[in-house]
N, C-alpha and C positions, 0 to 999 in steps of 0.2 A: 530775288531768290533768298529763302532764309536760312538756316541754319549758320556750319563753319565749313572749311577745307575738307576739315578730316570728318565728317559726319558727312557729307556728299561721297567722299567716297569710299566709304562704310558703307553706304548708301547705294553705289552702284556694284559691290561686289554682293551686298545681299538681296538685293531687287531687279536688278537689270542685267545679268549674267557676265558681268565683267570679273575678269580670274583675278584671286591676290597676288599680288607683286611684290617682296620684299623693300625693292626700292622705289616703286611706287609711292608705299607705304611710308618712308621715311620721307618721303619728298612733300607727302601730304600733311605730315607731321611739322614739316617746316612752315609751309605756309601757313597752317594752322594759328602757328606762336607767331608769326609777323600778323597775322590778320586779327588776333587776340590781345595782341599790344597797342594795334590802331582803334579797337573799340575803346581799348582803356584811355586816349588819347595822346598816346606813346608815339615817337620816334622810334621805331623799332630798324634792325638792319634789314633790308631788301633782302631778295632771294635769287639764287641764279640756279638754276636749273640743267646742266647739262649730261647729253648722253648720245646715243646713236641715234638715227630715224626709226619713228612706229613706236616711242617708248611711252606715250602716251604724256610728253611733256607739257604738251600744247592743252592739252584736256586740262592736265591740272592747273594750268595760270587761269586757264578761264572760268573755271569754279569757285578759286579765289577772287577772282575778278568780280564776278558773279553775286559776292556776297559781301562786297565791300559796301559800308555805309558811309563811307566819306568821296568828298572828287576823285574823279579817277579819270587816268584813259587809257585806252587800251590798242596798239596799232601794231600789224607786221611791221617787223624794222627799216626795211622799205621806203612804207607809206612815211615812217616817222623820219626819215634820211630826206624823204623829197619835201618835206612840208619846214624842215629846218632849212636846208637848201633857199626854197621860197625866202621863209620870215628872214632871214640873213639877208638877203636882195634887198625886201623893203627896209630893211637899217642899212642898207650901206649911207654910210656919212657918220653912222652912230660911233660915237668913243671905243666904245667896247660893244659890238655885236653881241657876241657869243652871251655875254654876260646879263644883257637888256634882255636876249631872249630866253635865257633860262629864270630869270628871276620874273619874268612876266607869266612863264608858264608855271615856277614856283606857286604864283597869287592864283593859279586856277585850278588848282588839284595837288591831294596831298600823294596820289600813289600815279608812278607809271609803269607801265605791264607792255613789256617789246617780246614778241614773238621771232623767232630765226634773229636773232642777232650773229653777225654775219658780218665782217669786215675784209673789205679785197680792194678800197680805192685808198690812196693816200689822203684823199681830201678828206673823205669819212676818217679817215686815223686822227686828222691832226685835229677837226674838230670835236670826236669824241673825247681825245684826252679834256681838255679844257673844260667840254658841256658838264659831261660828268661831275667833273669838282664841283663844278659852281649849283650843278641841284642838291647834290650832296650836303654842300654847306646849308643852301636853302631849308633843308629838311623834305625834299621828296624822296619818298621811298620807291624803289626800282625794284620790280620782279621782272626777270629776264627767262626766255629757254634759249639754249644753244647748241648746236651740235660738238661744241668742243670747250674743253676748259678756257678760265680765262687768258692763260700762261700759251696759250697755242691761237689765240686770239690772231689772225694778221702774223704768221709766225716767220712767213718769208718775203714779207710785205716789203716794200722801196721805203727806205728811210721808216724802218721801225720802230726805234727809238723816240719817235714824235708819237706813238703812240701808249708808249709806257707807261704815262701818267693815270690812262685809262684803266689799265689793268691793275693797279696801282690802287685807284679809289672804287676802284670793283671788290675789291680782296678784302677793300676797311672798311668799304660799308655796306656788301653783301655777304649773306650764308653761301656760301658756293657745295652747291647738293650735286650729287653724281645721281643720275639716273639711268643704270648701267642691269645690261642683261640680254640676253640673246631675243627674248621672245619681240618679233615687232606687231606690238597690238591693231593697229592696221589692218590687219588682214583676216581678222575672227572678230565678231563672227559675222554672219551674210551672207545672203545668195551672189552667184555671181551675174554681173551685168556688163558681157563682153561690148565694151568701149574701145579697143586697140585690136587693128589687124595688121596681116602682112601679104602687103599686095601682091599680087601676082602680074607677074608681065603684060603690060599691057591693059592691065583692067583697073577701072574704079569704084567695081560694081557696089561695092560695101557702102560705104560710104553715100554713092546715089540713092540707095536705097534708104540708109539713115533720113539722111536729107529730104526726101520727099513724106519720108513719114512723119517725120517732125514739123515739118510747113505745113502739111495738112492741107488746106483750099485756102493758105495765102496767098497773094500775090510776090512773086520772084523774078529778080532782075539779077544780069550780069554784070553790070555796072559798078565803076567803084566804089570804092565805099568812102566815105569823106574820113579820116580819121586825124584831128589835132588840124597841121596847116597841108597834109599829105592825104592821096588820095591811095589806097591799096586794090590790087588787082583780087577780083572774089570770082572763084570758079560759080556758084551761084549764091544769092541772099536772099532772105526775105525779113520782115519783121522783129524776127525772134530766133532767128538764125543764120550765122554764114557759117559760107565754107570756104576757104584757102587752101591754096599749096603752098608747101614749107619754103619755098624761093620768097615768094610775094609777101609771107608776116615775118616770116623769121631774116631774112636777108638782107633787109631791109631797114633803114635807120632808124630804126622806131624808138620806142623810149617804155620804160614800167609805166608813166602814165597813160599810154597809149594804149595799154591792154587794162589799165584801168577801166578805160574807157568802155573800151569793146565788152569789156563786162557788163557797166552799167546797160548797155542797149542790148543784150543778145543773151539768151535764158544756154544758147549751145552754140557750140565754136566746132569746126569742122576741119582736121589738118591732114591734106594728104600731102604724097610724093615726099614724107619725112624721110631723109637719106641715113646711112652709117655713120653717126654724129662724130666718133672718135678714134675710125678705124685707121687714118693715116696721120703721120707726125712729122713737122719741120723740124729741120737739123737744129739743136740748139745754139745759141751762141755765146757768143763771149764778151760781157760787158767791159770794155776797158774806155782808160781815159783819152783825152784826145794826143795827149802827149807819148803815147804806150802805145796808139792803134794800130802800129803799120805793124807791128811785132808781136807776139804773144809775151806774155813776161811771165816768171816765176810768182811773183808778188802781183799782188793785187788785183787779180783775172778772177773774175765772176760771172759762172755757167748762169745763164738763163733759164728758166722753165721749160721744159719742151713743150710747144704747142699743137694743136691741130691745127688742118685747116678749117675748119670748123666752128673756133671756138668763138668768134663775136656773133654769129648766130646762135648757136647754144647757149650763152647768158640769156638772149632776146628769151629763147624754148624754157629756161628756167623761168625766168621772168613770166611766161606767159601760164604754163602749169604753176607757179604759187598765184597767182590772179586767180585763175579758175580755180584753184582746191578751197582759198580762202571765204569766195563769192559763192563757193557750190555752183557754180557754172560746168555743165557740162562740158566735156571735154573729147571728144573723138579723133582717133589717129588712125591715119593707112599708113604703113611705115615699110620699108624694103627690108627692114630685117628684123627677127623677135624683139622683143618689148629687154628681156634681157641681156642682149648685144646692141642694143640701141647705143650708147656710150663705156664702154671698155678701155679705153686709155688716151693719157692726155692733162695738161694741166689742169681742166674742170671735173677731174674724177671726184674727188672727194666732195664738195656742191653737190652733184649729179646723184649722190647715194640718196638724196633727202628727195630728188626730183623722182628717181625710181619710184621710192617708196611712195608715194603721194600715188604716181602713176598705175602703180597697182590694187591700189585703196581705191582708186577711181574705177576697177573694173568689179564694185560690187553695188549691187542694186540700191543699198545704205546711203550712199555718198551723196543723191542728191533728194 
């Protein structure tokens, strides 16, 4: 694609009926001047992009991305989390991992572009701190979106402080942009294209009816479905489409690459009997040592998160809405309650805002 940042989207506010955004606007301006520094052959600082869901974050790294004439790559953080994971395996034995692998992906691109960066494992913290410096020093440029600054990054994470280093060479060697404002562009403009219902007692009818329109005079079997070394229970599949219920994908030990998967094979995903992800909460607790535990003490007692019961399936349901929104995979839900009490409270609230949001941009004819 040719032009710059800011002349794309100059570009879609005059041609393609996209509204002006103040801070759009600046956001576009930033990439601009990192993307004008890498044509000069510059090191320029990265970009970090953060703001709420629907702000059109995502849009802007990929225009930049878009028009990058040097190596590049571009991945959901995710995909970039499970593919270090990997390359760390085949070093183990290596001096220094972390280091082998950043300076090998240094030698292959000068720019990386993470989409939802997003931190909630300690394992992710400790090796972010580290990865970071060592591209940094390399001279890779980082443009990032996020739903939160870097300073709220993992903010009530376990052993936080392993990740500080991160935030640390985020602040020195990115622009950190606020992309900040009510309107979530997601959802203008477009016809609608109802993908999310709410069952009714006893019936599936919606969804059957999906399902046989979209198979068409394939052939369909009830049979599992192979998926990774596990087999998943499919109310029906065919070809280019299945369909589940939310016990059988979401319940179930599955993994991000696993819905990688079911992407690469299946054009439409079919989820029913999705329950009230967030409407009940376990008692929280109290982290103490082993020395402390028979007792509560003044000193040194630390509340828990409160959880749902819910909540390791609903990562799997996050997991599987960013697969489809990313893939453009259709996505259809029967769910027992509206699409906006779907998750209402619970330690995955604030994730869950970004999952909405997608979920709704998925119920316009645009999406795929």
């Amino acid at each position: 694609m040719s032009g710059s940042p800011l002349r794309l989207y100059q570009q879609a506010i005059d041609h393609d009926g996209f509204v002006s955004d103040p801070a759009q606007a600046q956001a576009a301006s930033a990439l601009d001047a990192c993307f004008n520094a890498l044509q000069r052959g510059e090191t320029p600082h990265g970009v970090y992009l953060w703001g709420p869901v629907g702000r059109g974050k995502t849009w802007l790294m990929d225009q930049f991305h878009a028009c990058l004439q040097v190596p590049a790559r571009r991945q959901h953080f995710h995909h970039f989390m499970r593919w270090v994971h990997q390359r760390l395996f085949q070093l183990n034995g290596t001096a220094d991992p972390l280091q082998a692998l950043a300076l090998s992906l240094a030698d292959e691109i000068r720019v990386l572009c993470f989409d939802e960066l997003f931190v909630n494992d300690i394992g992710d913290a400790i090796i972010l701190g580290r990865l970071f410096q060592v591209l940094f020093e390399a001279g890779v440029v980082i443009v990032a979106t996020s739903n939160q600054p870097p300073r709220q990054l993992y903010a009530d994470g376990f052993n936080r402080e392993r990740f500080l280093p991160a935030i640390a060479a985020i602040e020195q060697h990115m622009h950190v942009q606020p992309v900040i404002g009510d309107q979530d562009h997601r959802l203008h403009p477009g016809a609608e294209q109802q993908r999310y219902w709410v069952r009714e007692p006893g019936q599936s009818q919606a969804l059957a009816d999906v399902f046989a329109q979209l198979c068409g005079d394939q052939r369909c079997t009830d049979q599992p479905m192979p998926v990774g070394s596990r087999q998943v229970q499919v109310v029906q599949r065919c070809a280019t489409v299945i369909w589940c219920r939310y016990t059988d994908l979401c319940e179930q030990p599955l993994a991000a690459m696993d819905f990688m998967a079911m992407c690469d094979t299946f054009k439409a995903i079919l989820l029913s009997d999705v329950p009230a992800l967030g409407a009940r909460q376990r008692p929280a607790k109290i982290a103490r040592g082993t020395e402390d535990g028979a007792e509560r003490v003044a000193a040194g007692d630390r509340e828990l998160p409160q959880l749902s019961i819910h909540d390791d399936s609903v990562r799997r349901f996050i997991a599987l809405v960013d697969e489809c929104y990313d893939r453009r995979v259709a996505l259809y839900l029967e769910a027992e309650v509206p699409l906006e009490a779907l998750y209402t409270q619970g330690y995955l609230e604030f994730p869950f805002r970004r999952t909405l949001s997608r979920l709704r941009e998925m119920q316009l004819q645009r999406f795929c």
